[in-house]
C-alpha positions in Angstrom: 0.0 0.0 0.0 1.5 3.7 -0.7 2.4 4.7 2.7 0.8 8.3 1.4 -3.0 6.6 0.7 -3.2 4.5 3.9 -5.0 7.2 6.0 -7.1 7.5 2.9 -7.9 3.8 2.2 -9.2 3.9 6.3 -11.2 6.9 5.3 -12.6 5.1 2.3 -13.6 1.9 4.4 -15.1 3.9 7.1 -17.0 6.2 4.8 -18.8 3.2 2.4 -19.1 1.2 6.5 -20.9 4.3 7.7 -23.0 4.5 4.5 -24.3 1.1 4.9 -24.5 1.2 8.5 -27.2 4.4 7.6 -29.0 3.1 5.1 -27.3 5.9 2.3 -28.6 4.2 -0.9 -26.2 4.9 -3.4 -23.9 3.0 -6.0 -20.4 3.4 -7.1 -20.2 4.0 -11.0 -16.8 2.6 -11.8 -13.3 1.5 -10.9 -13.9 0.0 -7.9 -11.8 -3.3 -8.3 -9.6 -2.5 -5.8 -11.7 -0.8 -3.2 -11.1 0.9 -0.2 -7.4 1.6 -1.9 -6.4 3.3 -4.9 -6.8 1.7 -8.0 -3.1 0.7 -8.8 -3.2 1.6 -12.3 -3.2 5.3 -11.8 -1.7 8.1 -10.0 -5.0 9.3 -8.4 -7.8 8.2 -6.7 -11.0 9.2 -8.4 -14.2 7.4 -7.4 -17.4 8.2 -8.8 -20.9 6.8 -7.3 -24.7 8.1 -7.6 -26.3 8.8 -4.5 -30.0 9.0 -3.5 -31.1 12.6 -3.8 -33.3 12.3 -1.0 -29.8 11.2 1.0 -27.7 13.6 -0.2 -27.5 16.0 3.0 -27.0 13.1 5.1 -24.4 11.8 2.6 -22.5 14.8 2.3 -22.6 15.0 6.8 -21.2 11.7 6.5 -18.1 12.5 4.2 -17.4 15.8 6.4 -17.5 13.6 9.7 -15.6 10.4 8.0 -12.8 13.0 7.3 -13.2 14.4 10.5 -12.4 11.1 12.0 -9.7 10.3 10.2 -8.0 13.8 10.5 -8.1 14.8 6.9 -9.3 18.1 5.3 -12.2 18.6 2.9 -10.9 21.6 0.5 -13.3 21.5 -1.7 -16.9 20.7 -2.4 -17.9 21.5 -6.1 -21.5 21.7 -6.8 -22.8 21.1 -9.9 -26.4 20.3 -11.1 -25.7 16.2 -12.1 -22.8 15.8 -9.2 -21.5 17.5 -6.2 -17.6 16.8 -6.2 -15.9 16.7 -2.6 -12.3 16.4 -2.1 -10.2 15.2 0.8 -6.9 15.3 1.7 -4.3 14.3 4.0 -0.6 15.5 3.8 2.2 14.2 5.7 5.1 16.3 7.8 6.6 16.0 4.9 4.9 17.4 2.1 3.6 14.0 0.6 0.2 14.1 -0.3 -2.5 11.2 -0.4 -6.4 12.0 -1.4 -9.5 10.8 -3.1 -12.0 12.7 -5.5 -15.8 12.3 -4.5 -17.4 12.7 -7.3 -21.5 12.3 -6.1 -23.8 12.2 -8.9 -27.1 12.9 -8.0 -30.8 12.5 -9.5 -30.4 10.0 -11.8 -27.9 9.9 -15.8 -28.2 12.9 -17.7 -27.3 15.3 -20.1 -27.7 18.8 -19.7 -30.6 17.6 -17.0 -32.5 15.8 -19.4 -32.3 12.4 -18.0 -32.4 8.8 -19.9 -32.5 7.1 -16.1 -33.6 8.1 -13.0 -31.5 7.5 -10.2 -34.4 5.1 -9.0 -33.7 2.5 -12.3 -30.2 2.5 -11.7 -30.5 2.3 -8.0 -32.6 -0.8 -8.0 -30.7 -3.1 -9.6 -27.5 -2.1 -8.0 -25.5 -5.2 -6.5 -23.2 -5.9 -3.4 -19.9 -6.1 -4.4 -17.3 -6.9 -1.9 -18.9 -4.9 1.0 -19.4 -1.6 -1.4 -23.1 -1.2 -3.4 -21.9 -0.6 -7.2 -24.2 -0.3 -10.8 -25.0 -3.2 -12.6 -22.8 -4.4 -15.3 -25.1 -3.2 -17.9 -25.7 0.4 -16.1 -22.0 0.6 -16.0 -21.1 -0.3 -19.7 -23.8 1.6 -20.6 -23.2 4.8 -18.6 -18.9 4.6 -19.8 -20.5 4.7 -23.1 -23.3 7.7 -23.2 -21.6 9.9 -20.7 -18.4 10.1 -23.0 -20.8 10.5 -26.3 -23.1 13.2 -25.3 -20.8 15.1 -23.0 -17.6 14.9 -24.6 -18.1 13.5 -28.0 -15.9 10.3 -27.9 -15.4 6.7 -27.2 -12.5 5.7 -24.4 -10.5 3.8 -25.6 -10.0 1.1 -22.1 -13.7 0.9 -22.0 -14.9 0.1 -25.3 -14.0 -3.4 -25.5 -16.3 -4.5 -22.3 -18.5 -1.8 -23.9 -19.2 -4.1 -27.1 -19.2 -7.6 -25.0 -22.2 -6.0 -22.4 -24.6 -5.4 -24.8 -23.6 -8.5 -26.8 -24.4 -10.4 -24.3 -27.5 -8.3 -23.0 -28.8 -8.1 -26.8 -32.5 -7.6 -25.5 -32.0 -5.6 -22.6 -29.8 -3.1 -24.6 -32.1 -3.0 -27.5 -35.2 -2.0 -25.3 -33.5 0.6 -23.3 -32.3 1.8 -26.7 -35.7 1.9 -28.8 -37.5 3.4 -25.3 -34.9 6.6 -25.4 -33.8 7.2 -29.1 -36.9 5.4 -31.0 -36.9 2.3 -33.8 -35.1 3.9 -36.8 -31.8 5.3 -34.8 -31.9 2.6 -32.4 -31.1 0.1 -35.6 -28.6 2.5 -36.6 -26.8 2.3 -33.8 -27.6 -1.3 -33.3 -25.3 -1.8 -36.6 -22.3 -0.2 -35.0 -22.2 -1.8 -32.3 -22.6 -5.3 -34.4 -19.8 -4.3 -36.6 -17.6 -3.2 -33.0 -17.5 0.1 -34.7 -18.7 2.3 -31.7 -16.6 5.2 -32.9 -19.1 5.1 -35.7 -22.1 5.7 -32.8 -20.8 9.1 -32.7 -21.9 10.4 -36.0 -25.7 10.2 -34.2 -24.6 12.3 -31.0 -26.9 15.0 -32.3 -30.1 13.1 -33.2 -29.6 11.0 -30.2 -29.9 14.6 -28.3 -32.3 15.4 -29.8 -34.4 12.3 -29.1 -32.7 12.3 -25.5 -34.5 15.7 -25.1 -37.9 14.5 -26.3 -37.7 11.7 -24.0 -37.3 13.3 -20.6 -39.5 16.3 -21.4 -42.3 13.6 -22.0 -41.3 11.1 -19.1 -39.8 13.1 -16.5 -41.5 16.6 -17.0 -41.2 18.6 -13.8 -38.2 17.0 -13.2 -36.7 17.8 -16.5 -37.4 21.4 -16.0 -36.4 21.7 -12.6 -33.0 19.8 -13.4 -32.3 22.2 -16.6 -32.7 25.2 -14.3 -30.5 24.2 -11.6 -27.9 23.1 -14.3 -27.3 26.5 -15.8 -27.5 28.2 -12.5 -24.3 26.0 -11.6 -22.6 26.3 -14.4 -23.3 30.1 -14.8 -21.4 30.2 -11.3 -18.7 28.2 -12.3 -18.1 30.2 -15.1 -18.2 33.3 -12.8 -15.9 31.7 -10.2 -13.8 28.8 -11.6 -13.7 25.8 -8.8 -9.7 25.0 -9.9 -6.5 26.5 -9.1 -3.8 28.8 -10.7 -1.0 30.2 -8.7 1.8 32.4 -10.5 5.3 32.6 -9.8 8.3 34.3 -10.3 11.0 32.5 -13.1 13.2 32.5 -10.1 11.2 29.5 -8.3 11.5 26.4 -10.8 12.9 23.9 -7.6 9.4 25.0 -6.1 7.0 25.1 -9.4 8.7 21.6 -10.0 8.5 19.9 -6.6 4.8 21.5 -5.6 3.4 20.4 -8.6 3.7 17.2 -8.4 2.0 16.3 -5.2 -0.2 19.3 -5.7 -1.4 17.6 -8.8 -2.8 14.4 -6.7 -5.6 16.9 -5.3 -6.8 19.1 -7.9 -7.4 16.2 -10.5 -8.8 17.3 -13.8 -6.3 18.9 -16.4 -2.9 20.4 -14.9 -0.6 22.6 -16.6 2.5 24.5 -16.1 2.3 27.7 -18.4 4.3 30.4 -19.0 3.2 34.2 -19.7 5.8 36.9 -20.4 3.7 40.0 -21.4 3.2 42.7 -20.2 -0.6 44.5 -20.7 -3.4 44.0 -18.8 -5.7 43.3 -22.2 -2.5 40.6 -23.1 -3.3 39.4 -19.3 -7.0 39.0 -19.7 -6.7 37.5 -23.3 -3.9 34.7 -21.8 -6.1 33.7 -18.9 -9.4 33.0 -20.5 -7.4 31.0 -23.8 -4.9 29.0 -21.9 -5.7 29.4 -18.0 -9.8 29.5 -17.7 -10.8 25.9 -19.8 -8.8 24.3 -17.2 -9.8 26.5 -13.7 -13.1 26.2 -15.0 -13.5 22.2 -14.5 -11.7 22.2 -11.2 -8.0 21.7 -12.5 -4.7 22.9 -11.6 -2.4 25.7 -13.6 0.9 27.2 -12.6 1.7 30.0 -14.4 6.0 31.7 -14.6 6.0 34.9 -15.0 8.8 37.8 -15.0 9.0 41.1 -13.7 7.4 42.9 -16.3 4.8 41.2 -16.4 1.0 42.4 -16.0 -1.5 39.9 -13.6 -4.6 40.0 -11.3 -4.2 38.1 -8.2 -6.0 37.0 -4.9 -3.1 37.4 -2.3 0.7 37.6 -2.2 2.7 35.2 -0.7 6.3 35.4 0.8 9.3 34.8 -1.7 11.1 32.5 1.0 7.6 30.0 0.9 8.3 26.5 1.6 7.1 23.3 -0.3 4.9 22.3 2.3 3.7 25.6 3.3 2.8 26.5 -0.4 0.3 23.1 -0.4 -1.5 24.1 2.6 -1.9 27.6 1.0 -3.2 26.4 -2.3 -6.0 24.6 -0.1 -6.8 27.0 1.5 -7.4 29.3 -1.2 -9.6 27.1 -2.8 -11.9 27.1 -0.1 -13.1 30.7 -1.5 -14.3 31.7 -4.3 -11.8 33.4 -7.3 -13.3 35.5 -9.8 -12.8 34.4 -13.7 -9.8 36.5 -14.7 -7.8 36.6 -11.3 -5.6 33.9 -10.3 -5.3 32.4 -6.8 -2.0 33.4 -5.4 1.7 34.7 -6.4 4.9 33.7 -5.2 7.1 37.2 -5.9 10.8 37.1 -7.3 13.2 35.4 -4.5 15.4 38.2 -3.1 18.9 38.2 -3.3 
Protein backbone atom coordinates (compact mmCIF):
# COMPACT_ATOMS: atom_id res chain seq x y z
CA UNK A 1 0.00 0.00 0.00
CA UNK A 2 1.53 3.74 -0.73
CA UNK A 3 2.39 4.73 2.68
CA UNK A 4 0.83 8.33 1.38
CA UNK A 5 -2.99 6.55 0.65
CA UNK A 6 -3.16 4.55 3.91
CA UNK A 7 -5.00 7.18 6.01
CA UNK A 8 -7.06 7.49 2.91
CA UNK A 9 -7.88 3.83 2.23
CA UNK A 10 -9.15 3.89 6.26
CA UNK A 11 -11.21 6.87 5.34
CA UNK A 12 -12.57 5.15 2.29
CA UNK A 13 -13.62 1.87 4.42
CA UNK A 14 -15.07 3.86 7.08
CA UNK A 15 -17.03 6.18 4.82
CA UNK A 16 -18.78 3.20 2.39
CA UNK A 17 -19.06 1.15 6.47
CA UNK A 18 -20.94 4.34 7.70
CA UNK A 19 -22.96 4.47 4.45
CA UNK A 20 -24.30 1.09 4.86
CA UNK A 21 -24.54 1.22 8.52
CA UNK A 22 -27.19 4.41 7.64
CA UNK A 23 -29.03 3.06 5.10
CA UNK A 24 -27.33 5.93 2.34
CA UNK A 25 -28.64 4.23 -0.94
CA UNK A 26 -26.23 4.85 -3.36
CA UNK A 27 -23.94 3.03 -6.00
CA UNK A 28 -20.40 3.37 -7.08
CA UNK A 29 -20.23 3.97 -11.02
CA UNK A 30 -16.77 2.60 -11.83
CA UNK A 31 -13.25 1.55 -10.93
CA UNK A 32 -13.92 0.03 -7.86
CA UNK A 33 -11.84 -3.25 -8.32
CA UNK A 34 -9.55 -2.54 -5.82
CA UNK A 35 -11.68 -0.76 -3.18
CA UNK A 36 -11.07 0.88 -0.23
CA UNK A 37 -7.38 1.57 -1.94
CA UNK A 38 -6.42 3.35 -4.89
CA UNK A 39 -6.78 1.72 -8.01
CA UNK A 40 -3.06 0.68 -8.80
CA UNK A 41 -3.19 1.64 -12.33
CA UNK A 42 -3.15 5.32 -11.79
CA UNK A 43 -1.75 8.12 -9.97
CA UNK A 44 -4.97 9.32 -8.38
CA UNK A 45 -7.79 8.18 -6.66
CA UNK A 46 -10.99 9.24 -8.44
CA UNK A 47 -14.22 7.44 -7.40
CA UNK A 48 -17.43 8.19 -8.82
CA UNK A 49 -20.95 6.82 -7.25
CA UNK A 50 -24.70 8.10 -7.58
CA UNK A 51 -26.26 8.80 -4.52
CA UNK A 52 -30.01 9.02 -3.54
CA UNK A 53 -31.08 12.58 -3.79
CA UNK A 54 -33.27 12.30 -1.02
CA UNK A 55 -29.84 11.23 0.97
CA UNK A 56 -27.70 13.58 -0.23
CA UNK A 57 -27.53 16.01 2.97
CA UNK A 58 -26.97 13.08 5.11
CA UNK A 59 -24.41 11.76 2.62
CA UNK A 60 -22.55 14.84 2.25
CA UNK A 61 -22.63 14.98 6.83
CA UNK A 62 -21.17 11.69 6.53
CA UNK A 63 -18.14 12.48 4.18
CA UNK A 64 -17.36 15.82 6.36
CA UNK A 65 -17.52 13.58 9.69
CA UNK A 66 -15.56 10.39 7.96
CA UNK A 67 -12.81 13.01 7.30
CA UNK A 68 -13.23 14.42 10.54
CA UNK A 69 -12.43 11.09 12.00
CA UNK A 70 -9.69 10.33 10.19
CA UNK A 71 -7.98 13.76 10.50
CA UNK A 72 -8.09 14.78 6.92
CA UNK A 73 -9.32 18.07 5.29
CA UNK A 74 -12.23 18.60 2.94
CA UNK A 75 -10.89 21.63 0.54
CA UNK A 76 -13.31 21.55 -1.72
CA UNK A 77 -16.93 20.74 -2.40
CA UNK A 78 -17.87 21.51 -6.09
CA UNK A 79 -21.48 21.73 -6.80
CA UNK A 80 -22.83 21.06 -9.93
CA UNK A 81 -26.41 20.28 -11.09
CA UNK A 82 -25.71 16.15 -12.06
CA UNK A 83 -22.84 15.83 -9.24
CA UNK A 84 -21.48 17.51 -6.24
CA UNK A 85 -17.60 16.78 -6.21
CA UNK A 86 -15.90 16.70 -2.61
CA UNK A 87 -12.28 16.40 -2.07
CA UNK A 88 -10.24 15.18 0.76
CA UNK A 89 -6.85 15.28 1.71
CA UNK A 90 -4.25 14.27 4.03
CA UNK A 91 -0.62 15.47 3.83
CA UNK A 92 2.15 14.23 5.70
CA UNK A 93 5.09 16.30 7.80
CA UNK A 94 6.62 16.02 4.94
CA UNK A 95 4.91 17.42 2.11
CA UNK A 96 3.61 14.02 0.59
CA UNK A 97 0.20 14.15 -0.32
CA UNK A 98 -2.53 11.18 -0.36
CA UNK A 99 -6.40 11.97 -1.42
CA UNK A 100 -9.46 10.81 -3.05
CA UNK A 101 -12.00 12.70 -5.50
CA UNK A 102 -15.82 12.30 -4.51
CA UNK A 103 -17.41 12.68 -7.28
CA UNK A 104 -21.49 12.35 -6.12
CA UNK A 105 -23.77 12.18 -8.87
CA UNK A 106 -27.14 12.89 -8.01
CA UNK A 107 -30.84 12.54 -9.54
CA UNK A 108 -30.39 10.03 -11.79
CA UNK A 109 -27.86 9.94 -15.84
CA UNK A 110 -28.17 12.85 -17.69
CA UNK A 111 -27.29 15.28 -20.05
CA UNK A 112 -27.66 18.83 -19.67
CA UNK A 113 -30.63 17.63 -17.03
CA UNK A 114 -32.47 15.76 -19.41
CA UNK A 115 -32.35 12.38 -18.01
CA UNK A 116 -32.44 8.75 -19.89
CA UNK A 117 -32.53 7.09 -16.09
CA UNK A 118 -33.55 8.07 -13.05
CA UNK A 119 -31.54 7.54 -10.17
CA UNK A 120 -34.40 5.09 -8.96
CA UNK A 121 -33.71 2.52 -12.28
CA UNK A 122 -30.21 2.53 -11.71
CA UNK A 123 -30.45 2.30 -7.98
CA UNK A 124 -32.58 -0.77 -7.97
CA UNK A 125 -30.66 -3.07 -9.58
CA UNK A 126 -27.51 -2.09 -8.02
CA UNK A 127 -25.46 -5.19 -6.48
CA UNK A 128 -23.19 -5.87 -3.42
CA UNK A 129 -19.86 -6.14 -4.36
CA UNK A 130 -17.34 -6.87 -1.93
CA UNK A 131 -18.89 -4.86 1.00
CA UNK A 132 -19.42 -1.61 -1.43
CA UNK A 133 -23.13 -1.24 -3.38
CA UNK A 134 -21.95 -0.61 -7.16
CA UNK A 135 -24.18 -0.28 -10.76
CA UNK A 136 -25.04 -3.23 -12.55
CA UNK A 137 -22.78 -4.39 -15.26
CA UNK A 138 -25.12 -3.23 -17.92
CA UNK A 139 -25.73 0.38 -16.09
CA UNK A 140 -21.98 0.59 -15.97
CA UNK A 141 -21.05 -0.34 -19.66
CA UNK A 142 -23.84 1.55 -20.62
CA UNK A 143 -23.24 4.76 -18.65
CA UNK A 144 -18.95 4.65 -19.82
CA UNK A 145 -20.54 4.75 -23.09
CA UNK A 146 -23.33 7.71 -23.25
CA UNK A 147 -21.61 9.92 -20.74
CA UNK A 148 -18.43 10.09 -22.98
CA UNK A 149 -20.83 10.49 -26.26
CA UNK A 150 -23.11 13.15 -25.28
CA UNK A 151 -20.85 15.07 -23.05
CA UNK A 152 -17.60 14.90 -24.61
CA UNK A 153 -18.09 13.47 -28.01
CA UNK A 154 -15.87 10.28 -27.94
CA UNK A 155 -15.41 6.72 -27.16
CA UNK A 156 -12.54 5.73 -24.38
CA UNK A 157 -10.53 3.84 -25.63
CA UNK A 158 -10.03 1.15 -22.08
CA UNK A 159 -13.75 0.86 -21.96
CA UNK A 160 -14.87 0.08 -25.29
CA UNK A 161 -14.02 -3.42 -25.49
CA UNK A 162 -16.26 -4.49 -22.28
CA UNK A 163 -18.53 -1.83 -23.89
CA UNK A 164 -19.19 -4.13 -27.08
CA UNK A 165 -19.20 -7.60 -24.99
CA UNK A 166 -22.16 -6.02 -22.37
CA UNK A 167 -24.61 -5.42 -24.84
CA UNK A 168 -23.61 -8.53 -26.84
CA UNK A 169 -24.43 -10.43 -24.32
CA UNK A 170 -27.55 -8.30 -22.97
CA UNK A 171 -28.78 -8.11 -26.83
CA UNK A 172 -32.51 -7.65 -25.46
CA UNK A 173 -32.05 -5.60 -22.58
CA UNK A 174 -29.77 -3.07 -24.62
CA UNK A 175 -32.08 -2.99 -27.46
CA UNK A 176 -35.18 -2.04 -25.28
CA UNK A 177 -33.46 0.64 -23.33
CA UNK A 178 -32.27 1.79 -26.73
CA UNK A 179 -35.72 1.94 -28.84
CA UNK A 180 -37.52 3.45 -25.32
CA UNK A 181 -34.94 6.63 -25.42
CA UNK A 182 -33.83 7.18 -29.06
CA UNK A 183 -36.88 5.45 -31.03
CA UNK A 184 -36.90 2.30 -33.76
CA UNK A 185 -35.08 3.93 -36.78
CA UNK A 186 -31.83 5.26 -34.77
CA UNK A 187 -31.92 2.62 -32.41
CA UNK A 188 -31.10 0.06 -35.58
CA UNK A 189 -28.57 2.50 -36.57
CA UNK A 190 -26.82 2.33 -33.76
CA UNK A 191 -27.56 -1.31 -33.27
CA UNK A 192 -25.33 -1.83 -36.56
CA UNK A 193 -22.30 -0.18 -35.03
CA UNK A 194 -22.21 -1.78 -32.31
CA UNK A 195 -22.60 -5.28 -34.43
CA UNK A 196 -19.84 -4.28 -36.56
CA UNK A 197 -17.62 -3.23 -33.00
CA UNK A 198 -17.47 0.08 -34.75
CA UNK A 199 -18.71 2.26 -31.65
CA UNK A 200 -16.59 5.19 -32.93
CA UNK A 201 -19.15 5.10 -35.70
CA UNK A 202 -22.13 5.75 -32.80
CA UNK A 203 -20.84 9.12 -32.67
CA UNK A 204 -21.93 10.45 -35.98
CA UNK A 205 -25.67 10.17 -34.23
CA UNK A 206 -24.61 12.30 -31.00
CA UNK A 207 -26.86 14.96 -32.30
CA UNK A 208 -30.14 13.07 -33.19
CA UNK A 209 -29.56 11.01 -30.22
CA UNK A 210 -29.86 14.63 -28.33
CA UNK A 211 -32.34 15.39 -29.77
CA UNK A 212 -34.44 12.27 -29.08
CA UNK A 213 -32.75 12.35 -25.54
CA UNK A 214 -34.53 15.65 -25.12
CA UNK A 215 -37.93 14.46 -26.32
CA UNK A 216 -37.68 11.71 -24.04
CA UNK A 217 -37.27 13.27 -20.58
CA UNK A 218 -39.45 16.27 -21.36
CA UNK A 219 -42.33 13.61 -22.03
CA UNK A 220 -41.34 11.10 -19.06
CA UNK A 221 -39.84 13.10 -16.47
CA UNK A 222 -41.54 16.63 -17.02
CA UNK A 223 -41.22 18.55 -13.82
CA UNK A 224 -38.19 17.05 -13.24
CA UNK A 225 -36.71 17.83 -16.49
CA UNK A 226 -37.39 21.41 -15.98
CA UNK A 227 -36.38 21.72 -12.60
CA UNK A 228 -32.98 19.76 -13.41
CA UNK A 229 -32.28 22.25 -16.63
CA UNK A 230 -32.73 25.23 -14.29
CA UNK A 231 -30.48 24.16 -11.62
CA UNK A 232 -27.87 23.11 -14.27
CA UNK A 233 -27.28 26.51 -15.83
CA UNK A 234 -27.49 28.15 -12.53
CA UNK A 235 -24.32 26.03 -11.60
CA UNK A 236 -22.57 26.32 -14.36
CA UNK A 237 -23.30 30.12 -14.80
CA UNK A 238 -21.37 30.22 -11.31
CA UNK A 239 -18.70 28.19 -12.25
CA UNK A 240 -18.12 30.21 -15.13
CA UNK A 241 -18.19 33.26 -12.78
CA UNK A 242 -15.86 31.71 -10.21
CA UNK A 243 -13.78 28.78 -11.65
CA UNK A 244 -13.73 25.83 -8.79
CA UNK A 245 -9.71 24.96 -9.90
CA UNK A 246 -6.55 26.48 -9.06
CA UNK A 247 -3.79 28.76 -10.71
CA UNK A 248 -0.98 30.25 -8.72
CA UNK A 249 1.84 32.45 -10.55
CA UNK A 250 5.29 32.65 -9.79
CA UNK A 251 8.34 34.26 -10.27
CA UNK A 252 10.97 32.51 -13.10
CA UNK A 253 13.21 32.48 -10.14
CA UNK A 254 11.18 29.46 -8.27
CA UNK A 255 11.53 26.40 -10.84
CA UNK A 256 12.91 23.93 -7.59
CA UNK A 257 9.41 25.01 -6.09
CA UNK A 258 6.99 25.11 -9.37
CA UNK A 259 8.67 21.62 -10.02
CA UNK A 260 8.53 19.92 -6.59
CA UNK A 261 4.83 21.48 -5.60
CA UNK A 262 3.40 20.37 -8.64
CA UNK A 263 3.69 17.18 -8.37
CA UNK A 264 2.05 16.32 -5.20
CA UNK A 265 -0.16 19.27 -5.68
CA UNK A 266 -1.37 17.56 -8.77
CA UNK A 267 -2.76 14.43 -6.68
CA UNK A 268 -5.60 16.91 -5.26
CA UNK A 269 -6.79 19.09 -7.92
CA UNK A 270 -7.42 16.20 -10.52
CA UNK A 271 -8.80 17.34 -13.82
CA UNK A 272 -6.32 18.90 -16.35
CA UNK A 273 -2.95 20.39 -14.91
CA UNK A 274 -0.60 22.55 -16.58
CA UNK A 275 2.48 24.49 -16.07
CA UNK A 276 2.29 27.67 -18.35
CA UNK A 277 4.34 30.38 -19.01
CA UNK A 278 3.15 34.16 -19.71
CA UNK A 279 5.77 36.89 -20.45
CA UNK A 280 3.69 40.00 -21.45
CA UNK A 281 3.24 42.67 -20.23
CA UNK A 282 -0.60 44.51 -20.68
CA UNK A 283 -3.44 44.04 -18.83
CA UNK A 284 -5.68 43.34 -22.19
CA UNK A 285 -2.54 40.64 -23.06
CA UNK A 286 -3.25 39.43 -19.26
CA UNK A 287 -7.00 38.96 -19.73
CA UNK A 288 -6.69 37.54 -23.27
CA UNK A 289 -3.95 34.75 -21.76
CA UNK A 290 -6.11 33.74 -18.95
CA UNK A 291 -9.36 32.98 -20.50
CA UNK A 292 -7.41 31.01 -23.79
CA UNK A 293 -4.86 29.00 -21.87
CA UNK A 294 -5.74 29.38 -18.03
CA UNK A 295 -9.82 29.55 -17.67
CA UNK A 296 -10.76 25.87 -19.79
CA UNK A 297 -8.81 24.33 -17.17
CA UNK A 298 -9.77 26.52 -13.68
CA UNK A 299 -13.12 26.16 -14.99
CA UNK A 300 -13.48 22.15 -14.51
CA UNK A 301 -11.69 22.24 -11.21
CA UNK A 302 -8.01 21.67 -12.47
CA UNK A 303 -4.68 22.91 -11.64
CA UNK A 304 -2.38 25.68 -13.62
CA UNK A 305 0.94 27.19 -12.61
CA UNK A 306 1.72 30.01 -14.43
CA UNK A 307 5.96 31.65 -14.57
CA UNK A 308 6.04 34.87 -15.04
CA UNK A 309 8.82 37.81 -14.99
CA UNK A 310 8.98 41.14 -13.72
CA UNK A 311 7.41 42.92 -16.29
CA UNK A 312 4.80 41.19 -16.43
CA UNK A 313 1.02 42.44 -15.96
CA UNK A 314 -1.48 39.93 -13.62
CA UNK A 315 -4.57 40.01 -11.29
CA UNK A 316 -4.15 38.08 -8.19
CA UNK A 317 -5.98 37.05 -4.91
CA UNK A 318 -3.07 37.35 -2.33
CA UNK A 319 0.73 37.56 -2.19
CA UNK A 320 2.70 35.17 -0.71
CA UNK A 321 6.34 35.42 0.81
CA UNK A 322 9.25 34.78 -1.73
CA UNK A 323 11.07 32.48 0.98
CA UNK A 324 7.62 29.99 0.86
CA UNK A 325 8.32 26.50 1.57
CA UNK A 326 7.05 23.27 -0.26
CA UNK A 327 4.88 22.32 2.27
CA UNK A 328 3.74 25.56 3.27
CA UNK A 329 2.76 26.45 -0.44
CA UNK A 330 0.28 23.10 -0.35
CA UNK A 331 -1.46 24.14 2.63
CA UNK A 332 -1.94 27.62 0.95
CA UNK A 333 -3.20 26.43 -2.29
CA UNK A 334 -5.95 24.63 -0.09
CA UNK A 335 -6.83 26.99 1.48
CA UNK A 336 -7.41 29.35 -1.24
CA UNK A 337 -9.57 27.14 -2.84
CA UNK A 338 -11.92 27.10 -0.11
CA UNK A 339 -13.10 30.71 -1.45
CA UNK A 340 -14.34 31.66 -4.34
CA UNK A 341 -11.78 33.38 -7.29
CA UNK A 342 -13.34 35.55 -9.75
CA UNK A 343 -12.77 34.39 -13.69
CA UNK A 344 -9.75 36.49 -14.66
CA UNK A 345 -7.81 36.60 -11.32
CA UNK A 346 -5.64 33.93 -10.33
CA UNK A 347 -5.29 32.44 -6.80
CA UNK A 348 -2.05 33.36 -5.43
CA UNK A 349 1.66 34.68 -6.44
CA UNK A 350 4.93 33.74 -5.23
CA UNK A 351 7.11 37.20 -5.94
CA UNK A 352 10.84 37.10 -7.30
CA UNK A 353 13.23 35.43 -4.45
CA UNK A 354 15.42 38.16 -3.07
CA UNK A 355 18.93 38.17 -3.31
Amino acid sequence: MDLNYAQITLFVHDLFESLNHNNIRYAILRNYESLPEKPTDSDYFDLDLLVNSHDLKRYIKIVYDMAKRNKLAVIKKIDREYCKTIRVVFIDKNGNVGSVQLDSHVTGQNWWGFLYLSEEQILDDRILYKSFYVVSDFHRHLFNWLDKLLFGNYIKQKYKSDILRTFKERNQEFSSFLNKVFGLELTNRLKTRFKSGDLEGTLVYRRKMINKLLKYSLINFPFLTIFSVIKFFYFEIRLYLFPPGVSCLFDESHSSLIKNNFKESKKIFLGDQIILNYKDNSLYSWLKFYFEEVFPIVRKGGLVFITINKNSNFIFKKKLQSSISNLDLLYELIESNKTNVIAGSVNLYVPKILD
